[in-house]
N, C-alpha and C positions, 0 to 999 in steps of 0.2 A: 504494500500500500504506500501511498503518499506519506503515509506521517511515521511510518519506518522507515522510509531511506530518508525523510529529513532530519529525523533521529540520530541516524546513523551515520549522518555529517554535521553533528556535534549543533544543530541548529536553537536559536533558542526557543523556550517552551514555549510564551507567547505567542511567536510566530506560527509554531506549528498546530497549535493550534485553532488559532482564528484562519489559516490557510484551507487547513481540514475542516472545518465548519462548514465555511463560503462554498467550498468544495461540493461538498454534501449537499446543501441545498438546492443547487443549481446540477445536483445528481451528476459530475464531472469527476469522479473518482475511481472510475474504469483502468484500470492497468493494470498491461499482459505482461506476463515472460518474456523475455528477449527484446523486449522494445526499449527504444535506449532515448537516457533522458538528460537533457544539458541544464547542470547547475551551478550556479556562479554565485559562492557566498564570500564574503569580507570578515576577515577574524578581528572580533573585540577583543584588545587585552586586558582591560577588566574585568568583562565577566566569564574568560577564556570558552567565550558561545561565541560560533560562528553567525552573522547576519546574513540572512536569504538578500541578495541583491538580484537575482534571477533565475528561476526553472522553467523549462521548455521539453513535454512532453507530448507526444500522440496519444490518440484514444485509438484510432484506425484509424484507415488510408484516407479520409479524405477529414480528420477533424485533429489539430492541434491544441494544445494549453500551452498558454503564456503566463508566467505570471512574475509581474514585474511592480518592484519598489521603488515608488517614486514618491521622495520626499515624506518618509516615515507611515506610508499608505500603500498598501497593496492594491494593484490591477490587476482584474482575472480576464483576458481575453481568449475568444473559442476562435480559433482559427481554421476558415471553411473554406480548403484544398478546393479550387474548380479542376473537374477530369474532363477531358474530352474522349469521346468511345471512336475508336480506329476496327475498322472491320480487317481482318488479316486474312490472307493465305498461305499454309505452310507446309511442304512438301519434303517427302525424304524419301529414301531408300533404307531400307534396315540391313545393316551389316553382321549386324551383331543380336541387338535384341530393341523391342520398340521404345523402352524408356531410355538408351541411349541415344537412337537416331532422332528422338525429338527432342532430347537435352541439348544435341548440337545443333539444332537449331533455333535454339531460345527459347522453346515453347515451354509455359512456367509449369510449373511439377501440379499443379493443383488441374490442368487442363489437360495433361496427358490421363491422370488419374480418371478425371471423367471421361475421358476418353474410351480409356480401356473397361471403363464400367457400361456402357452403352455397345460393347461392342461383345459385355462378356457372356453373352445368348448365344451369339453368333459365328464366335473365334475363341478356341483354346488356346490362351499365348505360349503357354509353356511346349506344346505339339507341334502346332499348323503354323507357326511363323519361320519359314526361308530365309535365308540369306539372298538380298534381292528383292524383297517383296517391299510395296510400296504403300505408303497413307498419305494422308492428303486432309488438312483440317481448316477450315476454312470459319471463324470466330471472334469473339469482339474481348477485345481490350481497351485497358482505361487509362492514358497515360496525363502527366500533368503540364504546365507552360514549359516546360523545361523538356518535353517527350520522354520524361522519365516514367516507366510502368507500377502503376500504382492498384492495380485491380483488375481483373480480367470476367469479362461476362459471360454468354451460354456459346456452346458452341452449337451453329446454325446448320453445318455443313461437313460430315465428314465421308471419308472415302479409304477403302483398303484394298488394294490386290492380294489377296494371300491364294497358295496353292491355285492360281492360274485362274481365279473368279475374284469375278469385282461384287464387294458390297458397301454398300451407299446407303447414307444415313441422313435423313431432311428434319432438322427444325420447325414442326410447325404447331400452329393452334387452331382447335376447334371447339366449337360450341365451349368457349370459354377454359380450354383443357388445352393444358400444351405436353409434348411430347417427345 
């Protein structure tokens, strides 16, 4: 939580408190594993407590926490990531096995996984996948001003050649049901 890692940078009580309150309120207290957080405190030698001058955290990919000391008052700003959706096509050949040939070509781990979950009716991967056999994934990602990938969507379109037959896979919605 917030108010153990400001603990754990010797921060004062006070602060983390009233931090953790404000927090709560406005229900911005969300925070994962492995997401990494920039803190900028200033050491009092008096009361050998470090002062919070700045924390900067994500909640997820499109929402940040700011929270800044200005002139003995804390600012809590939510900062809202714009994504833009990029429709992609991604093609390979499998050399090896299919969660390599889509690693080398960028496709993010979370989109091969659906991948292979929509395909796993249809294809044994452990058996019927060749050396030479081909997919083809055709899907929406979310990248931000900077074209950095921050989120990826459904995938619309895919396609495998394995053992010498094509199977093709369509995104679509009906009577309110997608599939």
């Amino acid at each position: 939580s917030i108010e153990k890692i400001l603990n754990k940078f010797n921060i004062k009580n006070s602060e983390v408190s009233f931090i953790t309150k404000k927090l709560k309120e406005r229900k911005l207290t969300n925070i994962y594993a492995g997401r990494e957080l920039t803190i900028i405190v200033k050491n009092e030698l008096k009361s050998k407590k470090n002062i919070l001058v700045n924390i900067f955290y994500p909640i997820s990919n499109t929402l940040s926490i700011e929270i800044r000391k200005n002139q003995e008052k804390f600012e809590i700003k939510e900062n809202i990531l714009q994504l833009y959706k990029k429709e992609i096509v991604v093609k390979n050949s499998i050399k090896n096995n299919l969660y390599k040939a889509a690693i080398d070509k960028k496709i993010e781990p979370n989109i091969i996984i659906e991948f292979a979950r929509i395909y796993g009716f249809e294809i044994d991967f452990q058996r019927d996948i060749r050396k030479n056999d081909e997919f083809e994934i055709y899907y929406e990602r979310f990248v931000d001003a900077n074209n950095v990938v921050r989120d990826t969507g459904k995938i619309l379109y895919a396609s495998m050649k394995v053992n010498n037959r094509e199977i093709t896979l369509y995104n679509f919605k009906y009577n309110n049901q997608s599939g």
